[in-house]
N, C-alpha and C positions, 0 to 999 in steps of 0.2 A: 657542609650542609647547603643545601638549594637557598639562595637569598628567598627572604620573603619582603613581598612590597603591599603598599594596598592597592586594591581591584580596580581596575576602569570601572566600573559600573557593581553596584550594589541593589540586591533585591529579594523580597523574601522566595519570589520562586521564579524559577528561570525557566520556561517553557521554549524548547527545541524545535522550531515545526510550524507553519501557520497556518495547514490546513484545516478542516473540520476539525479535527480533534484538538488540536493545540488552542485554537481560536475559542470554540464553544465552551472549552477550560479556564480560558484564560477570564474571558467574561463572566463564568461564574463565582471565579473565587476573588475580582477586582474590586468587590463590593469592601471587602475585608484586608484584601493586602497588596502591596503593589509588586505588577507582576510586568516582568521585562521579556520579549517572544523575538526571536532569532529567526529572521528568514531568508533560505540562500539566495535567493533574488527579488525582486519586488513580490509584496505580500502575497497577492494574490496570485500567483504562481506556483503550481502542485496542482497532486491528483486530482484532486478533490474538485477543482474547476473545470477539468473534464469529463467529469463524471456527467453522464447522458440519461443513463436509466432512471436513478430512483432511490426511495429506502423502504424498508419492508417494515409495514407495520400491521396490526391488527385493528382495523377500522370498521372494516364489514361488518352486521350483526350475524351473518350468516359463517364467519370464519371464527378462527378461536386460536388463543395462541397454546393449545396442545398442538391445533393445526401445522403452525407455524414451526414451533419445536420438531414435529414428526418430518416434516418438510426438510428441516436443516440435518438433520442426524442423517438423512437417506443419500440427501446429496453430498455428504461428510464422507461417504464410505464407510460407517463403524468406527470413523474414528475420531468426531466430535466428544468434546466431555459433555454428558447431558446438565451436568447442574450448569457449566458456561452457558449453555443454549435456553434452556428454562429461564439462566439471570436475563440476560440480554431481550427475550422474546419476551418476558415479562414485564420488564421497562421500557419494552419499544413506543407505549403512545405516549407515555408524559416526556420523554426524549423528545419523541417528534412532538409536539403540543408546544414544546419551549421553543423549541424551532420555530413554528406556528404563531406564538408570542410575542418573538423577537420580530416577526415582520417579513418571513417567509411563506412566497406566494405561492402555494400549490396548483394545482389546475383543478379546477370545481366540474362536477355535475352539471348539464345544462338544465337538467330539472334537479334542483339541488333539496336535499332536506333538510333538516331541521339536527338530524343525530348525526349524519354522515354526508356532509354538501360535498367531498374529494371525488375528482375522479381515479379510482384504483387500475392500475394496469397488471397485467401478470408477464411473469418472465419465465424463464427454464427453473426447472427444478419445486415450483409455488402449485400449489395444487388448487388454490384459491387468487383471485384477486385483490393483490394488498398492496402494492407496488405505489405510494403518492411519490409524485413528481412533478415536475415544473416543465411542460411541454417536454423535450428532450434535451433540455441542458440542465436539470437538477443541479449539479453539483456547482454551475456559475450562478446560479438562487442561492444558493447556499451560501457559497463561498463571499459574495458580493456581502450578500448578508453581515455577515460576521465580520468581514473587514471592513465594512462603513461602521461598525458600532464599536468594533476593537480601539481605530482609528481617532474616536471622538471621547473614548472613556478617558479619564483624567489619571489614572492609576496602572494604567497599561501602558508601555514603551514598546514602539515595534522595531528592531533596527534591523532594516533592510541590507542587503547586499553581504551576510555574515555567515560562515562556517564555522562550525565551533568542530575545533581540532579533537580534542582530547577532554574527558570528564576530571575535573580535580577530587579528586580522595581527602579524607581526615587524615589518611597515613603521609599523605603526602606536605602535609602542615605542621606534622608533629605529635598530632592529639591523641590519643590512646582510646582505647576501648574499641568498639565495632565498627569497623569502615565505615563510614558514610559520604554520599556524595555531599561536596559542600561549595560548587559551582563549576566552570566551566574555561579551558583556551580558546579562544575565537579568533579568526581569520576575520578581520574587518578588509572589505576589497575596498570599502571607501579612503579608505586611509593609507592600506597597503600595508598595515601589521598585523600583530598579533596580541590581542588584548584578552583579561582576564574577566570575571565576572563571579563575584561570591554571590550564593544564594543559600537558603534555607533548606531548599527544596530544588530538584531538579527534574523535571519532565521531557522524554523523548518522546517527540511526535513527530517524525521524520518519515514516516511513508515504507514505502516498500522497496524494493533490490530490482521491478522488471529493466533496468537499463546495463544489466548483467548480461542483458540478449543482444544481440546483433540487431531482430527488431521486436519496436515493443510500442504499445500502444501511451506508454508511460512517457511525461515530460523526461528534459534532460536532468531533472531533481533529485529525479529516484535512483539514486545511488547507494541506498544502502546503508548511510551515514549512520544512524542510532545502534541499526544491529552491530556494525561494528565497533564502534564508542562501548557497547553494551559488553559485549564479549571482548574487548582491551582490559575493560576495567574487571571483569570476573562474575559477570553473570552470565548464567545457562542459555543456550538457545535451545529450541525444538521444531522438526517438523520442517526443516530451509530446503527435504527436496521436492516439496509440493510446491512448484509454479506454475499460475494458472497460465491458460493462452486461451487468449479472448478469440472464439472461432470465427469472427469475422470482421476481422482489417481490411480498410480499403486497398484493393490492389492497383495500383497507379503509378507510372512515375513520379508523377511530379505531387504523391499526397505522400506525407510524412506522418505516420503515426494517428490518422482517424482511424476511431472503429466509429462499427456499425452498431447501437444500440442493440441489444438483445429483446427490449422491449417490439425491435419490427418483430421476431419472432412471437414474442406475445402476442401480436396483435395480426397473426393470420400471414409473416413470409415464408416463404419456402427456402430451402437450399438445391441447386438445382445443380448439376454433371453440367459437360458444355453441349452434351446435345437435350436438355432443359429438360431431362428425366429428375424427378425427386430420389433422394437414395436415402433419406434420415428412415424412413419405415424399416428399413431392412436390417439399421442397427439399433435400433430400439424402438419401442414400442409409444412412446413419449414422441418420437420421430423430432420436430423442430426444437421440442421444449422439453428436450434434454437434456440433465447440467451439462453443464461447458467442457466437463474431462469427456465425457461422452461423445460430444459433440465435435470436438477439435481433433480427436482422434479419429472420426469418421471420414472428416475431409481431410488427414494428412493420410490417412488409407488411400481415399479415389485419387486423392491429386498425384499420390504417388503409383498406384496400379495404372493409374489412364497416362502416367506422365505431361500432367499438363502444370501451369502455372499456376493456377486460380480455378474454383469453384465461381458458383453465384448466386447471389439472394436476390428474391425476387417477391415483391409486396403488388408488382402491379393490378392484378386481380381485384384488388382493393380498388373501393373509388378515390378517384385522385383526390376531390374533395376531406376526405377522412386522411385521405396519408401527409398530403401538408399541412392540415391541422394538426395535427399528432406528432409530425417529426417535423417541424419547420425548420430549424437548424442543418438538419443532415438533408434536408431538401436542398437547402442554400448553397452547403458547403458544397455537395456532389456538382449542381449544376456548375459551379465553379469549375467541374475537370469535364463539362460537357455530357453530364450524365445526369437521367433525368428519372428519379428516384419513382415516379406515376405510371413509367412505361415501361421502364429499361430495367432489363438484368444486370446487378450491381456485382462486378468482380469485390473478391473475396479471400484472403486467405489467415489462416490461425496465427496472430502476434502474442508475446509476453506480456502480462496486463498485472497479473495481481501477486503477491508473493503469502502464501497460506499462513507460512510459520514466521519465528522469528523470538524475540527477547521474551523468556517467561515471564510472567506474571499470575500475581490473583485476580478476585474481583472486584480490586479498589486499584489494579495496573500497579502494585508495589514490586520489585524488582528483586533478586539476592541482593542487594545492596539500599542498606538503610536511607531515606532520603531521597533515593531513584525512582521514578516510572517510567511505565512506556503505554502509549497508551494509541490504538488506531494500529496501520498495520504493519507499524513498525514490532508488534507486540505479538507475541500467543499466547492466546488465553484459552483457546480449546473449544471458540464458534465453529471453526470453519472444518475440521480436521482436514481429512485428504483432497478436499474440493469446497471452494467455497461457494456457495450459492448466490446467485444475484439477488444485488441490491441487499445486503447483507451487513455491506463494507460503512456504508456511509451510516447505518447505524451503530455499529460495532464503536465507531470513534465517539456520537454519540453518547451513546450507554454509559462507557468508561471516562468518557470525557465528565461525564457526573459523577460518577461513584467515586472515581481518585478526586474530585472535588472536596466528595462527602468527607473522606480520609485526611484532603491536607488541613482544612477546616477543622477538623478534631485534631490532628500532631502538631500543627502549626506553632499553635501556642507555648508548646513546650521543647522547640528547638532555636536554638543559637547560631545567628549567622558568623560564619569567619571573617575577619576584617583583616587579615593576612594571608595573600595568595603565594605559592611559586611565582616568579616571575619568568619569563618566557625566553629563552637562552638564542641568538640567532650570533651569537661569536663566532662558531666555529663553521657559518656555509657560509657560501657564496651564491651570486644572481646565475640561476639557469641558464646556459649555454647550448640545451639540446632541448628544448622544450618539443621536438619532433621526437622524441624516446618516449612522453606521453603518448602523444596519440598515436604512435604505431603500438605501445604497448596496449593500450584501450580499446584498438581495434582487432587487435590480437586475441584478446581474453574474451569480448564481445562470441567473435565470429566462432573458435574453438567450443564456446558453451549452447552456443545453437546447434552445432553438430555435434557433440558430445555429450550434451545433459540437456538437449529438448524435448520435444513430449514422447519418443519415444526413445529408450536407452539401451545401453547394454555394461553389464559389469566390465570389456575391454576399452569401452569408451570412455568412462567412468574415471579409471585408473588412468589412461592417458591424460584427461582434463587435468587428474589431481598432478600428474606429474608435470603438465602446462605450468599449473599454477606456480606449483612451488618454484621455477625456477624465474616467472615473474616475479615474485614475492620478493627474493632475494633482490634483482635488479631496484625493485621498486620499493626497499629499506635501502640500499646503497644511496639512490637517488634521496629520497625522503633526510636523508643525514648528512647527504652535501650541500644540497640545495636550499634556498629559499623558498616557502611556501607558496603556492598556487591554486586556486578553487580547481584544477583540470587534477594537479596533484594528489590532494586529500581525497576527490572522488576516487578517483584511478586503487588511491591505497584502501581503501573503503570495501570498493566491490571486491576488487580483488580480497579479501577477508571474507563477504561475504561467502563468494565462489567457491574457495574451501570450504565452507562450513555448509553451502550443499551442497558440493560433491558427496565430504564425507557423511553428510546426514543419509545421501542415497545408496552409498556403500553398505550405511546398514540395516537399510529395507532389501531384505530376503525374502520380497514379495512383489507383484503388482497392485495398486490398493489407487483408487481416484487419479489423479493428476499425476503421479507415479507410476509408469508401465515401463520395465524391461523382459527384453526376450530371452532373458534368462532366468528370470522367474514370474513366469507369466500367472501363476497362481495366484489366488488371495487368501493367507493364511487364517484361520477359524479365529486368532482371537489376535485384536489391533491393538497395538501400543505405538505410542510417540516416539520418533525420535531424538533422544535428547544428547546433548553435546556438554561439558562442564568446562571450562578454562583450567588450564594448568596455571594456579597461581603460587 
């Protein structure tokens, strides 16, 4: 039988993740219990501090959140759950308000009122202006936010530089009755082992899977880490071949992973061919402020009919006055590569940004597994279906980040921490000797799923990727079982888990539907279902 020892570290809930959703969690429920938040590199590191745009709320007196609902279900494809989009549209302003609360500066009205002082922007997909943000770096408002107050609460621990390996199970301690999670393995890089962590309660806020792409708009964090933890231990995914591509990345050498706000499109840019003709009228009606599957699909259309490298967006028409105020950041960063966001035509092309599906839940982020959540976009909960809609996301964590609050605040008090872990077996490896077999592998599975499973697919490309994979897989369980641990490691075997799981999620859509199109079933079938994946346990 597996020795058991006691934990490195004890705590009633163990939160995964220190973005928006982890953080806004963690601070709610500190008041009541002490909660410990695992972050793979310094805190403030994830999506969420890149996020540019916004969160979508219902401020206007003139919008409504039927508004907002009708909005999200169109840009879903049919295949949003509407009661997920009703919860979520419905809790969008006391979500945002505590945000508000906490000490997050929106960008005001210059003639401000009394009901509604926010400046509201609109983006693709809004048929209204609802979008509050913070000039064009929302998500470093945000993010900054949360980790100055996480940082100072007396009952929250953040430990930096830590991948948590694998979820600890009841079954795995002995205990009988229904699985539950009862804490966590971690990769501490500060130490260079492998420690455990009992908790009451265990929450994945881990983000999304875009670093499965070759290229992607996403830090190097998004690995995927919770989907797979989530599907090791024997919860359901759904929905993992909906990956968004944000249609407009800087194209540059020397830039790495900026996009461009979709808010410029809100606010009057165009998408221009390279002889500065517009071509969005011609595929939809919406033209600029079409969601994003629409939109990315248009320019991998021209870029590939005209054979060029890059489109371009272009806001100049605006007065430069209004466009530095409004994007002052992406003014900054551009001039940086000698491009002058006032004047110039900003090369362009579609990168990997948001991943739609991922570990089922309800709408309190409970998991198949007692004691587990997931919650932000590491989760599906059936917002976003086939496409998600801007500025959707940063709520989304939000929302959930309260409701699974509301939840552990009521089960809390009638669950038992474990004061005996597994302890972490490292007998039988040895120190890595080819650590060049990661990152040709990483680069490997990267490069194969941009050609094989990008935004436009085909059932033989499909099939190829899957057979990619699996013979990664293998290599990367041989390695995984001789070796000693490494943060390049557990990523690598993460995604990789992910990448099957949406290959085969796209195997079995026998349709084209949102952010999903192959040309071999170009069709959109009359009536949408999810697709769901189950673990063989």
């Amino acid at each position: 039988m597996t020795q058991l020892t006691s934990p490195d570290y004890q705590c009633d809930v163990l939160i995964i993740g220190s973005g928006a959703a982890g953080l806004s969690l963690a601070l709610r429920l500190a008041a009541h219990y002490d909660v410990l938040v695992l972050s793979k590199a310094q805190v403030s590191e994830g999506s969420t501090l890149y996020a540019q745009g916004g969160i979508a709320a219902v401020f206007d007196r003139d919008d409504s959140i039927e508004s907002h609902v009708e909005d999200t279900l169109i840009a879903g494809a049919g295949l949003c759950d509407p009661q997920a989009v009703s919860f979520v549209a419905s809790n969008a302003r006391h979500c945002v308000q505590w945000l508000i609360d906490h000490g997050v500066d929106f960008d005001r009205n210059a003639e401000a009122t009394g009901d509604q002082p926010y400046h509201l922007t609109r983006e693709g997909g809004h048929s209204h202006r609802r979008i509050l943000h913070s000039a064009d770096a929302t998500g470093r408002a945000v993010e900054t936010t949360l980790v100055s107050q996480a940082l100072s609460h007396p009952r929250i621990r953040i430990l930096e530089r830590a991948n948590a390996v694998d979820l600890i199970l009841s079954d795995r301690v002995g205990l009988s009755g229904p699985r539950r999670a009862t804490g966590a393995w971690i990769w501490n890089r500060n130490r260079e082992r492998v420690e455990t962590c009992s908790a009451r309660a265990v929450v994945l806020a881990t983000g999304g899977a875009a670093r499965v792409y070759q290229y992607s708009t996403n830090p190097d964090v998004a690995s995927g880490d919770g989907i797979a933890m989530a599907w090791r231990a024997g919860c359901r995914v759904a929905n993992l071949e909906f990956n968004q591509f944000h249609p407009t990345s800087l194209f540059h050498p020397d830039a790495r992973s900026f996009l461009l706000s979709e808010a410029l499109r809100g606010e009057g840019a165009w998408l221009l061919r390279p002889d500065g003709t517009r071509f969005m009228p011609a595929f939809d009606e919406r033209a600029e402020l079409a969601p994003r599957d629409i939109v990315a699909r248009a320019i991998d259309h021209e870029m590939k009919r005209l054979g060029v490298d890059c489109l371009y967006l272009d806001i100049s028409h605006q007065p430069p006055e209004f466009v530095r105020a409004h994007f002052p950041g992406i003014y900054e960063k551009l001039m940086t590569f000698g491009l002058d966001l006032t004047r110039d035509r900003i090369p362009v092309v579609p990168a990997a940004h948001y991943t739609c599906g991922g570990v089922m839940v309800d709408a309190q982020g409970r998991t198949d597994i007692d004691g587990l959540y997931a919650i932000g976009e590491v989760s599906y909960t059936g917002l976003h279906g086939a496409n998600r809609m801007a500025s959707n996301s940063l709520l989304e964590c939000l929302v959930y980040g309260w409701s699974a609050a509301e939840d552990l605040l009521r089960v809390l008090p009638q669950t038992v921490a474990v004061d005996r872990l597994p302890a972490w077996d490292e007998s039988r490896v040895d120190d890595a000797d080819e650590r060049v077999v990661i990152q040709h592998n990483w680069h490997e599975l990267r490069l194969f799923m941009w050609d094989y499973v990008g935004i436009v697919r085909t059932t033989r490309r499909l099939e190829r990727a899957l057979r990619r994979i699996t013979l990664l897989q293998q290599e990367i369980n041989e390695y995984y079982a001789s070796f000693r641990l490494s943060s390049d490691l557990l990523e690598l075997r993460n995604l990789t888990q992910v990448a099957e799981l949406m290959v085969r999620c796209a195997l079995m859509r026998k349709e084209s539907r949102g952010l999903h199109f192959t040309r071999d079933y170009p069709e959109t079938l009359p009536e949408a279902a999810p697709s769901i994946l189950k673990p063989v346990t």
